[in-house]
C-alpha positions in Angstrom: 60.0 38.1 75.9 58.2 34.6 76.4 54.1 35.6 76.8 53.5 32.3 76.2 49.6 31.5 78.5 50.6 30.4 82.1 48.0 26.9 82.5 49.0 27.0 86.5 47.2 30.9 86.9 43.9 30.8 88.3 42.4 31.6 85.4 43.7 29.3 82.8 43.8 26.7 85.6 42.9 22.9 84.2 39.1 22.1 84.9 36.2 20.2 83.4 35.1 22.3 81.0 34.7 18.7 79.0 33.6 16.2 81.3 31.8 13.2 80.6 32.9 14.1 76.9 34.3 11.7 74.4 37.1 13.1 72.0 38.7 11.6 69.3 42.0 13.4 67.5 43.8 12.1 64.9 47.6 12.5 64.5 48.2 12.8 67.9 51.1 10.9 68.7 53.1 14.8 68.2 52.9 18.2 67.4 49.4 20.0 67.1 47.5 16.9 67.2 49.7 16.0 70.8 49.0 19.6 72.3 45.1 19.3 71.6 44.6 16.0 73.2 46.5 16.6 76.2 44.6 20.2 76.4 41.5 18.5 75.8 42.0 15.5 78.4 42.9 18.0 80.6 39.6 19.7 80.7 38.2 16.6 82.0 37.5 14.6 78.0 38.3 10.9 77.5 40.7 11.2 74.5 41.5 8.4 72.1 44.6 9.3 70.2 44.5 8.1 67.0 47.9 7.7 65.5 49.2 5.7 62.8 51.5 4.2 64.5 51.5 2.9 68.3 55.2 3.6 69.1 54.0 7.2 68.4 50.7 7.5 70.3 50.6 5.2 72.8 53.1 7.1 74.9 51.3 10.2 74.9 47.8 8.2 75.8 50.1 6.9 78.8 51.8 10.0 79.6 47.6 11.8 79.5 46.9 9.1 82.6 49.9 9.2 84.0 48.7 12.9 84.8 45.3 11.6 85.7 43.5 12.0 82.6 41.9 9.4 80.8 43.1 8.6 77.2 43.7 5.4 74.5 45.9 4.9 71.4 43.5 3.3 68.9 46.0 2.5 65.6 44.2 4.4 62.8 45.3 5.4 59.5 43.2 8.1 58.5 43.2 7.2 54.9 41.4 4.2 54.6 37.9 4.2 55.4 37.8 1.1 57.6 40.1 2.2 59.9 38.9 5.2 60.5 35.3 3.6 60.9 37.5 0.7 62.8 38.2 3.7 65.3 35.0 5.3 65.9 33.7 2.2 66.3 36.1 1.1 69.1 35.7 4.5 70.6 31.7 4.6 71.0 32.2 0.5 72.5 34.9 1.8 75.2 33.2 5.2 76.1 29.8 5.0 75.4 29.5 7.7 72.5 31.6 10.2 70.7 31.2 13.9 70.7 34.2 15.6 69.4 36.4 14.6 66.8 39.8 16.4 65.9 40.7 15.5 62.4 44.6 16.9 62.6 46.7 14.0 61.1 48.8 15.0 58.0 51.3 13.5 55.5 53.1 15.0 52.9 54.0 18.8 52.1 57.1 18.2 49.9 59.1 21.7 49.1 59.1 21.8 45.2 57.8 23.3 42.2 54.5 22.4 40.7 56.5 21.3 37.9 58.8 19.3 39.4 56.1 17.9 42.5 55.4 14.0 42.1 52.2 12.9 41.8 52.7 10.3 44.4 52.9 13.9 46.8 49.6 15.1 45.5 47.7 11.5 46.5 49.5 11.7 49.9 48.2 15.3 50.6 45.4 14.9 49.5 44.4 11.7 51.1 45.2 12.7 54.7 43.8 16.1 54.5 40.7 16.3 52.4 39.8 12.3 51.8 40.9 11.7 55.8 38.7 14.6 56.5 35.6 12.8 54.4 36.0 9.3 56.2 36.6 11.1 60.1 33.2 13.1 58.9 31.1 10.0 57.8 32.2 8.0 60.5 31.6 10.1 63.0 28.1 12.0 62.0 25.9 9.9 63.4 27.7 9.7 66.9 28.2 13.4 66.7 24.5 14.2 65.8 23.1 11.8 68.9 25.5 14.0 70.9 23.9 17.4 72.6 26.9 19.4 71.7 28.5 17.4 68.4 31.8 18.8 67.3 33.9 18.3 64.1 36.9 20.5 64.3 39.2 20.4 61.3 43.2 21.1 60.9 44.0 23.3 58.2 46.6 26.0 57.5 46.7 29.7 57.0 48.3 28.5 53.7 44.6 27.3 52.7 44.0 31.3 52.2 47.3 32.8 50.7 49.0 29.8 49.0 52.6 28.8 49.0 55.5 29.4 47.0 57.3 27.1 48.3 54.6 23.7 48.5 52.0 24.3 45.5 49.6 21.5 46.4 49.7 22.2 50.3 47.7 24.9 49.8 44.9 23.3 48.1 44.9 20.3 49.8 44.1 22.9 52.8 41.5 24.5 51.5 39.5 21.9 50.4 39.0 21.2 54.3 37.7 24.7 54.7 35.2 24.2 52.0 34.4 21.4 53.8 33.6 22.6 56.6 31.3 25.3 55.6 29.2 22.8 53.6 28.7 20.4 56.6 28.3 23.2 59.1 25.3 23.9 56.6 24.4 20.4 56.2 25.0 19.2 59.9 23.8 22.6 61.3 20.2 21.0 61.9 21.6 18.1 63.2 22.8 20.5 66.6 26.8 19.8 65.0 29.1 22.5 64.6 32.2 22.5 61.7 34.9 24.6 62.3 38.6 24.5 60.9 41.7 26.1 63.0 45.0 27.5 61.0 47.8 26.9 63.4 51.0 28.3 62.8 53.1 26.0 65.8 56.3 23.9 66.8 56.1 21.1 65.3 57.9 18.0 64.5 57.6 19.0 60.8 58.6 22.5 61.3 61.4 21.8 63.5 62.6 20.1 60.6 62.7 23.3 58.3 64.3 25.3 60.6 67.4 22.7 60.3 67.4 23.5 56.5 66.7 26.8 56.6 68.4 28.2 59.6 67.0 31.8 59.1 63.6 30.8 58.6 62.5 30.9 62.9 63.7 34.1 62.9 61.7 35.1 59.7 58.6 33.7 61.3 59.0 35.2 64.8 60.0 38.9 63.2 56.7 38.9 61.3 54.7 37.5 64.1 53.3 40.9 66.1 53.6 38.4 69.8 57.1 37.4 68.6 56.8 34.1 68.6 56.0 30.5 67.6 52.3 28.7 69.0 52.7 26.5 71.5 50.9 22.9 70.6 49.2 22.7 73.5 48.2 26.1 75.3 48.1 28.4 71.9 46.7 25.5 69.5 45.1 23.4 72.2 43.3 26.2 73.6 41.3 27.0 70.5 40.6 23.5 69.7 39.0 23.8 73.6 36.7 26.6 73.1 35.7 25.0 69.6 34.7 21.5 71.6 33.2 23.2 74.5 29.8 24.4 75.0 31.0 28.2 74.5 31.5 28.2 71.0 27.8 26.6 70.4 27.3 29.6 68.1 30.6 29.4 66.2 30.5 27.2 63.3 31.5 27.2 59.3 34.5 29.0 60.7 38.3 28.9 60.3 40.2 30.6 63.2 43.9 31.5 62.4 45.8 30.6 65.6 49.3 32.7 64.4 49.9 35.1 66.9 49.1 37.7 64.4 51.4 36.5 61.6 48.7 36.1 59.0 46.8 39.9 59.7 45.4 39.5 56.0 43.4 36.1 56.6 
């Protein structure tokens, strides 16, 4: 049975829980990254998707005002601190400031053996999740810490806290956001910013793409899941990221929130 959250009920009805605020999320030209942005411009936010590439984001930033919203593509490649400077920049010049940023935007994840994994996969996991997290965070501190409710929300996985078998340096890669987190929730705490992480487990791009080589893994997934299914991007995933950028989780931070539907009951 689909229990998948109804948006068009009266209570989960769109609104402006986020108005007059400034979002940034990177990787969201699909997948998680997509979902929170069009969650988050649909609370009311002006959303700059930052993808890599334009083909990617810019049709999602069109589709978000197409629907009334208010959203950008800004080209930014999260691993190289100019551009991701290059982007807040731009943002804070078009919208007047920046309060939350989503760092989501991932590369990598190749299924081997430590053994047999190529360095070259290392670097690239590590330079989107842990070095991209470190540029999204200095670039954006000083905009977040003028804000009055300054957000940094990070992607990580519930494989940050159980390891793979299957994707060795995944796991670490992961985790080093989560330590990340809890130091700048320390160090940014007096600054009025919260740090939090969210572990998805969602239908994505990426794991639309394992299913089609392992054929029995959806099933595996959904039978272990207690709510019998896969997140949805947008109202599973999207709807943490909202309560994380909103004023009701202005208590919450140095957190990780397993979004899994129950999947991970050991986390």
């Amino acid at each position: 049975m689909d229990v998948t959250p109804d948006l068009t009920t009266d209570s989960e009805r769109p609104g402006d829980r986020l108005a007059g605020r400034v979002v940034i999320v990177t990787g969201a030209g699909q997948g998680v990254g997509e979902g929170i942005a069009r969650r988050l411009a649909g609370e009311g936010a002006a959303v700059v998707i930052a993808a890599r590439r334009a083909d990617t984001g810019e049709p999602v930033a069109a589709s978000i005002r197409d629907d009334g919203g208010r959203a950008v593509c800004i080209v930014t490649d999260v691993t190289s601190r100019a551009s991701v400077e290059a982007c807040v920049a731009t943002t804070v010049a078009e919208f007047g400031g920046l309060d939350v940023l989503v760092h989501n935007a991932f590369a990598g994840g190749i299924a081997s053996r430590l053994e047999s994994t190529p360095p070259d996969a290392w670097f690239q996991m590590s330079a989107t999740s842990a070095w991209g997290s470190f540029w999204c965070a200095r670039a954006a501190h000083p905009h977040l810490a003028a804000s009055d409710q300054g957000r940094l929300i990070l992607l990580t996985s519930p494989s940050g806290f159980e390891g793979s078998a299957n994707i060795p340096l995944y796991s670490p890669a992961k985790a080093a956001q989560r330590a990340m987190a809890k130091s700048l929730a320390r160090e940014w705490g007096p600054d009025g910013i919260t740090v939090n992480c969210i572990a998805p487990v969602a239908e994505t791009p990426a794991l639309a793409g394992a299913f089609e080589q392992v054929p029995t893994l959806r099933g595996a997934i959904e039978a272990r899941t207690p709510l019998g299914r896969i997140g949805d991007p947008t109202t599973d995933i999207g709807g943490v990221a909202l309560f994380l950028a909103s004023a009701d989780s202005a208590y919450v931070s140095g957190q990780t929130i397993v979004c899994d539907g129950g999947s991970f009951l050991g986390l």
